[in-house]
N, C-alpha and C positions, 0 to 999 in steps of 0.2 A: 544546459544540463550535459553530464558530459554522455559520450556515444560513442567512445572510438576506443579508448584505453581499455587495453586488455593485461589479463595474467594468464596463465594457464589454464586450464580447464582442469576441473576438478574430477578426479575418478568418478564415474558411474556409480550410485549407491547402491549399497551391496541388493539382493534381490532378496535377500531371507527376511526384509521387515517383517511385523506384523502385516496381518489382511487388512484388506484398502477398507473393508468394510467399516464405518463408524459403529456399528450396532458391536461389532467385536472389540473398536477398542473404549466403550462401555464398560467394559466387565473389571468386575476389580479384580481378577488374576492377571492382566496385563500391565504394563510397566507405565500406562498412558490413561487417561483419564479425560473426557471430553464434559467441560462446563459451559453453563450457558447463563453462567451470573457472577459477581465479580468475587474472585476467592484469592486465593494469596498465589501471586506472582513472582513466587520465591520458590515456590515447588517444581520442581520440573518435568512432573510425571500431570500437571494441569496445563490444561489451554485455556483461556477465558474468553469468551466470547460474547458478543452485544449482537441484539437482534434489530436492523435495522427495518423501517415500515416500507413498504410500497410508498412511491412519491415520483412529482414531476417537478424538476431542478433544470437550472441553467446553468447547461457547463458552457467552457471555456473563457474566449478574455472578458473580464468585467469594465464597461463602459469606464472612459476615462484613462485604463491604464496603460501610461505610453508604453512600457517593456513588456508588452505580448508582443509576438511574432506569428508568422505566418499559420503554424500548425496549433496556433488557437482559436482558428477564424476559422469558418462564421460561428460567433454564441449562437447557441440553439436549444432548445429545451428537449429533456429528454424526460421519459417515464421507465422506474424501473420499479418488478417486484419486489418483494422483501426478501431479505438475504442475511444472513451473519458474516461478520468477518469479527479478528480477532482483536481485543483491545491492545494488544499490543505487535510489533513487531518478532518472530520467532527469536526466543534467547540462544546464548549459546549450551546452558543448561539442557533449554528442549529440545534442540537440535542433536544433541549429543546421545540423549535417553531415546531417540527413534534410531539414528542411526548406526549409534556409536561409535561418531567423530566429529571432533570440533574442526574446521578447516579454518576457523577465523585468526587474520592476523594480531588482534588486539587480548593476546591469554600469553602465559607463562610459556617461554624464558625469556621474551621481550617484555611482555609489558606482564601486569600484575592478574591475578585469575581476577574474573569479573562473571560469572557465571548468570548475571542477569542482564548483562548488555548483549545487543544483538548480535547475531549471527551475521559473520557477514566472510568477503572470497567464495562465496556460490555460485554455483552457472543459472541459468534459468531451468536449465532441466533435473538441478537439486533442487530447487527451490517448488516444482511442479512435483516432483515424485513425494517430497513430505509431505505436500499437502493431501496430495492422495491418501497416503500409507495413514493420518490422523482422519479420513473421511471426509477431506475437503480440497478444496481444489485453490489455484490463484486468483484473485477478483479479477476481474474486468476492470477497462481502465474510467469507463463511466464511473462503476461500485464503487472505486477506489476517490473521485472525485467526489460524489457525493459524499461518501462517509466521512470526508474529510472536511468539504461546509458545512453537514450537520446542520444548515438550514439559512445559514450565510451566504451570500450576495456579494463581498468584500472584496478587494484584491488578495487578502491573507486569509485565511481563515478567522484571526483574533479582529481583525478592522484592517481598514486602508491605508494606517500609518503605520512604514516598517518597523517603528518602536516596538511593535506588540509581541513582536516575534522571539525576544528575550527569555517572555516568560509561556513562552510554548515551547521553545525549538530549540538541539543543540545544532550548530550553523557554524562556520568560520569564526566571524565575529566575539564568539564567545566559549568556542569549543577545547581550545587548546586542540586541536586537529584527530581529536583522539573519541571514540564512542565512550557510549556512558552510561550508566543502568536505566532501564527502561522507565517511562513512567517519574523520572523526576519532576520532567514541566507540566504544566497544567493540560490536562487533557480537554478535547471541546466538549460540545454542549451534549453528544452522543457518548462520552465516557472514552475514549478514543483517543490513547498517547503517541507523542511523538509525530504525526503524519507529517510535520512538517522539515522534521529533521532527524538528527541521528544518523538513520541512513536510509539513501536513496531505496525504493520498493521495488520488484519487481510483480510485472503482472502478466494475465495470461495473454491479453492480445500482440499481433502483429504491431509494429509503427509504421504511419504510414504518414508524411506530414500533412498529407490535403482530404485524410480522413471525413474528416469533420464535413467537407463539403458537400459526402454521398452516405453520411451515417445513419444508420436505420432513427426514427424517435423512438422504440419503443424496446428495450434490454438489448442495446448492440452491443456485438461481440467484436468487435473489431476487422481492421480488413479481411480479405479472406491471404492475402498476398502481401510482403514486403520485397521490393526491389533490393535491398540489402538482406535482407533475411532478420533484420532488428525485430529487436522484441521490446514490448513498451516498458518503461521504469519511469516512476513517479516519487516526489518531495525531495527534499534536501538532505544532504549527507552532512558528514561533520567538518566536508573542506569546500562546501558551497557558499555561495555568494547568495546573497539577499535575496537579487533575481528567480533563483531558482527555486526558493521556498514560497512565489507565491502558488494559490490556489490549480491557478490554471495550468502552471507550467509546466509542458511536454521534455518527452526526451525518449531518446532507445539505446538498447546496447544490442552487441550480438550477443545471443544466444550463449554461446559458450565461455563468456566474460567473467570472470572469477574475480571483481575487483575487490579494493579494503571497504570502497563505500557502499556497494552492494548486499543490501537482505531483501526482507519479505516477510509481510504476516499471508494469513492463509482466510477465504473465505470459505460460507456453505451455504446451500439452497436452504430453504423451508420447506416443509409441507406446503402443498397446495392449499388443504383448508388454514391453515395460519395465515396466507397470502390474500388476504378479501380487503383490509383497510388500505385505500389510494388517498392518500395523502401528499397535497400541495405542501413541498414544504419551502416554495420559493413564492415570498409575496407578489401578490397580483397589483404590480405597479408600475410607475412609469418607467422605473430603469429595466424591467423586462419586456421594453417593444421591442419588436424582433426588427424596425424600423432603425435599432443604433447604430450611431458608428462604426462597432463591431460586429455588429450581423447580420 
């Protein structure tokens, strides 16, 4: 994944958003609107959102797959509470109706308006302040992994043969190098477009590659420290390699990285009483002994 290519950094967004409050941007005299069921993703004044359950999953490399590297070891099982994140990736529509400005490279005079493909030339700290400003924040790079099995075991999310990834992902392979409206491939089994491609995500934790080795089980936030100051980004963009769209695969940028393959969807907490159902959503079987190859 890549971690070093940079662009400029992008202005600081303005400070006059709306209030970070979500209850404020509730109200229908504001330009924004927060859903929490699937409504038309053509609107840009909607965010859609899916409410993911409490559950214990096994992140990192899945047995068997020769191209994990270091910073997916050791597999380990994690428990996290329930949380929403957004079914899709932020467009350049809703990017534009918070902030008012598209900074992404793929809109008019190069290329053609597209106002439902992603958002993308962000830093991490535009991508952290939007999510604010709509009542929510970046996932975690656990959140992000999970939501993306959605209860698979697989090297890919779709299965273990790179075939499958066609009709999920736009990837190199099939991208024409260029982003593409949200939501064309088939999303997984939680409602969930794109995680594995389009573009690379970013998220809230630090990167740290031997993470994994001292990670809390139980909602880890990530290191508290990066020796580079990276910031974790996760799936495939539309100039990645096969590699890089499986499930597990790591990566960081700096912080201030504004690149073309760079967006972000946005998570939020639940209630506490919403948060009671713990849910296995990783079968109790033999490829999760903590005795495998991988961890």
């Amino acid at each position: 994944m890549k971690t070093r290519r940079m662009i400029r950094s992008l202005m600081t967004l303005s400070a006059c958003w709306f209030s970070l409050m979500s209850s404020c941007a509730q109200k229908t005299n504001t330009k924004y609107s927060i859903q929490n069921a699937f409504d038309d993703i053509t609107d840009p004044r909607v965010l859609v959102w899916a409410s993911l359950p409490a559950g214990t999953f096994w992140m990192g490399c899945v047995p068997g797959d020769i191209l994990c590297d270091v910073t997916e070891k050791p597999r380990h099982q994690v428990r996290l509470s329930a949380f929403m994140i957004m079914t899709t990736a932020v467009t350049q529509a809703q990017y534009e109706a918070v902030t008012g400005h598209n900074p992404s490279f793929f809109q008019p005079p190069a290329w053609g308006a597209c106002p439902t493909c992603p958002v993308e030339r962000v830093s991490w700290q535009n991508a952290h302040d939007f999510c604010a400003a709509v009542g929510g924040r970046l996932p975690t790079e656990a959140e992000w992994e999970f939501a993306t099995r959605a209860g698979t075991t697989t090297i890919y999310w779709c299965g273990d043969d790179y075939h499958c990834l066609d009709s999920v992902a736009w990837y190199f392979n099939n991208s024409g190098v260029v982003v593409h409206p949200v939501c064309q491939k088939r999303p997984n089994d939680w409602g969930l477009c794109d995680m594995s491609g389009d573009v690379q995500e970013w998220l809230n934790d630090l990167f740290d590659e031997h993470y994994y080795a001292v990670s809390p089980t139980v909602d880890p936030q990530g290191p508290a420290q990066s020796d580079e100051g990276l910031r974790s980004a996760r799936g495939g963009g539309v100039d990645d390699l096969i590699p890089n769209l499986r499930a597990s695969a790591r990566g960081g940028a700096l912080p201030d990285s504004a690149n073309l393959g760079l967006g972000f969807r946005c998570a939020r907490d639940v209630p506490d009483d919403d948060d009671d159902n713990d849910n296995d959503v990783s079968p109790d079987d033999d490829d999760n002994d903590d005795s495998s190859p991988n961890g």
